[in-house]
LUMMI-43659 format. One record per residue (C-alpha): residue in one letter; x, z, y. Coordinates in steps of 0.2 Angstrom, whole numbers, plus 5000, padded with zeros to 4 digits. Layout:
BEGIN
AXZY
...
% end
This chain:
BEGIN
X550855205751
X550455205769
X549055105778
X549354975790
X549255035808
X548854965825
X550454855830
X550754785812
X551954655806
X550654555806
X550554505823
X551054305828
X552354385837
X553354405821
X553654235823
X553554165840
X554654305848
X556454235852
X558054295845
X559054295829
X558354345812
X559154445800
X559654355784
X559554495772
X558954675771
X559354845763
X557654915759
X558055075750
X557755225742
X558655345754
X559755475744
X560255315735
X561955265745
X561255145755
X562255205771
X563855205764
X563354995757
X563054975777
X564355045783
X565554945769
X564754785773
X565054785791
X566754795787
X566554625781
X567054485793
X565754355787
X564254495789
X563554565806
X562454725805
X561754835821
X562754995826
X560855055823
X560955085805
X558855105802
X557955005813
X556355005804
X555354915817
X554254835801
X553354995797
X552055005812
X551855195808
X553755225812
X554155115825
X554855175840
X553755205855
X554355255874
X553855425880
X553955515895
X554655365905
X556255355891
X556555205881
X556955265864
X558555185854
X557655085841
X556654925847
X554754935852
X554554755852
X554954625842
X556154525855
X556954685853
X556954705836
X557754525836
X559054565851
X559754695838
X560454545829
X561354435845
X562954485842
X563154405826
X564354245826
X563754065819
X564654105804
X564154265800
X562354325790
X561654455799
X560854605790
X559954775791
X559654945781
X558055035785
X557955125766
X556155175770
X555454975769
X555454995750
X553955125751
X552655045763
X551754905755
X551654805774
X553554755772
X553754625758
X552554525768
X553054565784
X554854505779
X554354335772
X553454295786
X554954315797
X556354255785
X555454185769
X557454125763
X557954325768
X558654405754
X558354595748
X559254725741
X558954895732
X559555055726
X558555135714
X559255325708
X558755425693
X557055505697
X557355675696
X558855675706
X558455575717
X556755675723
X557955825722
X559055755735
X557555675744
X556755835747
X558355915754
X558455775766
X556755835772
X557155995776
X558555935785
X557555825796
X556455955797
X554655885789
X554755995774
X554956185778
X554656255757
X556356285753
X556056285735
X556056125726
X555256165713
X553856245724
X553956085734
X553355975721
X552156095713
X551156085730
X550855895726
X549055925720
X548456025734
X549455905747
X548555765740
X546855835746
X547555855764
X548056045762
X549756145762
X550656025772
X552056115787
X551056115802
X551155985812
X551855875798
X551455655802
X552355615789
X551455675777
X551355525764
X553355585762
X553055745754
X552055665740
X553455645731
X553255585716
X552555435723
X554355395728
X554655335711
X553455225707
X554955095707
X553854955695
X552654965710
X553654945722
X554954795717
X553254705711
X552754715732
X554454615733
X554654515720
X552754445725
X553554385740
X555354335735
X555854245718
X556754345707
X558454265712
X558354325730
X558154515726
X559254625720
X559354775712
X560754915709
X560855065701
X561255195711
X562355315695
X563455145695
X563655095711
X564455285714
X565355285699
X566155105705
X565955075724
X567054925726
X566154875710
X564354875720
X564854815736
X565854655729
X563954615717
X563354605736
X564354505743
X564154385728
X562454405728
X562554375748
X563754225744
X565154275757
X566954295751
X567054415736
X568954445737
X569154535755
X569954715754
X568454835751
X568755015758
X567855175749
X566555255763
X565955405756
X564555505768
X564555685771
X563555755758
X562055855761
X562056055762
X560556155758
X559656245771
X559956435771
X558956495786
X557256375789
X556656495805
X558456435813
X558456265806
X556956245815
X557456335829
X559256225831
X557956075831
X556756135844
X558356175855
X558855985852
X557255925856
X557056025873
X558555945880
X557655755875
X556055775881
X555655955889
X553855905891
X553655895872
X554356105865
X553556265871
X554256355887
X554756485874
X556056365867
X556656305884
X557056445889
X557856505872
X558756345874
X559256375894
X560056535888
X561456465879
X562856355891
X563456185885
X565256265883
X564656395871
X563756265860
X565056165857
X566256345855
X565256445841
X564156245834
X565256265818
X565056445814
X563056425818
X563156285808
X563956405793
X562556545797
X561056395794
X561956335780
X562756335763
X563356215751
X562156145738
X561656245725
X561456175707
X559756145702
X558856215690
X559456125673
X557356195664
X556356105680
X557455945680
X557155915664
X555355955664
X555355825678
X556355695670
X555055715653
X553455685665
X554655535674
X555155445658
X553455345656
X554055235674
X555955235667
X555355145652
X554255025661
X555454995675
X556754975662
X555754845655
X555254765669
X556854735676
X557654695659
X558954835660
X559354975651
X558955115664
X558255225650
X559855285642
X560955245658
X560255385666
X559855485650
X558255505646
X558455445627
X559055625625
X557755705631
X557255755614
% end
């Protein structure tokens, strides 16, 4: 899905750099309850994982880079990346959850060259759903701007020849989205670097009907105790955007008070305007004003979806040997 870039995984540094490697990795989808599995497991006293849930130092194109003189959060290096793992105790397995590594075809690789033992885990999600949720995620973070799912998705053809993309968009490969469900393809990238018995694969539908269900599987699968108290996390969920031009706006604001340097005098001075004391005062009712709670899809489009989706459910049903079909019910699609 994306091209390898300069400062790849490939680099003998992936190997010679000092530090602690991580044992086993949460490689996605996003949307797919991968931050509440973190969360849960590093509750667990036989599993260490960074305070930085998505690291996702093994997709050149997203890793972290310093500007202006600031050293960002997420490690530029690979000693860094490896520091993000010191902490953990002899005993422990130490672990990560960057949900974007199951997309970009340089991971797999890049993972068995560090940890060729490591072992892997993801979430898959009903297709349609899951591209429903993914594309309000986008808008939250501020790479899509069309509203409109439905719109969204019907400007795949034209996106694919470079054209109708938010200006200013570099992460363009995201907003292809029906590429994000090409799930054969991308356990096939895994399982061509890990046997079979060293990747796992939930469904997302059970894992939220059963969480304690879900997480003990893990902890099986990740042979640590199996019987410790599990405690229910659930994230906050995610509210549609009412107002894009203030969306935007809010994140501009945000952004001119990281790096000035990098928003447009307008902004900073929009920004200037409003005191620290008043932002924290009238946050929650600007908060309402942006947005709204999420409004039920529309029932005609997601099928529609789901019927051109059913071909890769059927395969990756069969591929993985698991009845995905009617689990997320497209036998009844008619």
């Amino acid at each position: 899905m994306a091209n390898a870039v300069e400062g790849s995984a490939s680099e003998g540094e992936i190997t010679t750099a000092p530090g602690r490697r991580p044992d086993f990795f949460i490689v996605g989808h996003q949307k797919c309850g991968t931050t509440a599995l973190y969360r849960m497991l590093q509750e667990h006293p036989q599993i260490f994982m960074p305070a930085e849930k998505e690291p996702r130092f093994l997709i050149p194109e997203l890793r972290a880079r310093p500007r202006n003189g600031r050293v960002p959060k997420r490690p530029t290096t690979f000693e860094g990346y490896y520091s993000l793992f010191a902490d953990a105790g002899p005993g422990q397995l130490a672990g990560e959850a960057s949900p974007q590594y199951l997309r970009y075809p340089e991971v797999p690789p890049a993972i068995a060259r560090m940890r060729p033992e490591a072992k892997i885990i993801a979430l898959l999600r009903e297709p349609a759903d899951f591209l429903r949720s993914f594309h309000g995620q986008m808008l939250h973070n501020r790479i899509e701007t069309q509203k409109d799912f439905r719109k969204a998705m019907e400007l795949e053809p034209a996106r694919r020849e470079g054209k109708r993309f938010p200006r200013g968009c570099n992460r363009k490969s995201w907003l292809l989205y029906s590429d994000h469900v090409r799930y054969v393809e991308q356990l096939k990238r895994f399982h061509a670097c890990f046997p079979k018995e060293q990747v796992l694969v939930l469904s997302y539908e059970e894992y939220r009907r059963d969480n304690e269900a879900g997480v003990r599987e893990v902890l099986r699968f990740l042979d640590v105790d199996d019987e410790v108290p599990v405690v229910k996390i659930d994230t906050r969920p995610l509210k549609d955007v009412r107002f894009q031009p203030l969306h935007q706006l809010t994140g501009a604001m945000q952004e001119a008070r990281r790096n000035p340097s990098g928003v447009s005098p307008a902004v900073r001075a929009i920004d200037a305007l409003v005191p620290a004391a008043m932002r924290e005062t009238f946050g929650e009712q600007w908060r309402r004003v942006i947005y709204r709670k999420r409004a039920a899809p529309s029932e005609a489009f997601m099928t529609e979806l789901r019927r051109s989706f059913k071909s890769e459910v059927e395969a990756v049903s069969e591929y993985l040997g698991r009845d995905l079909v009617s689990l997320w019910g497209y036998d009844r699609l008619g």
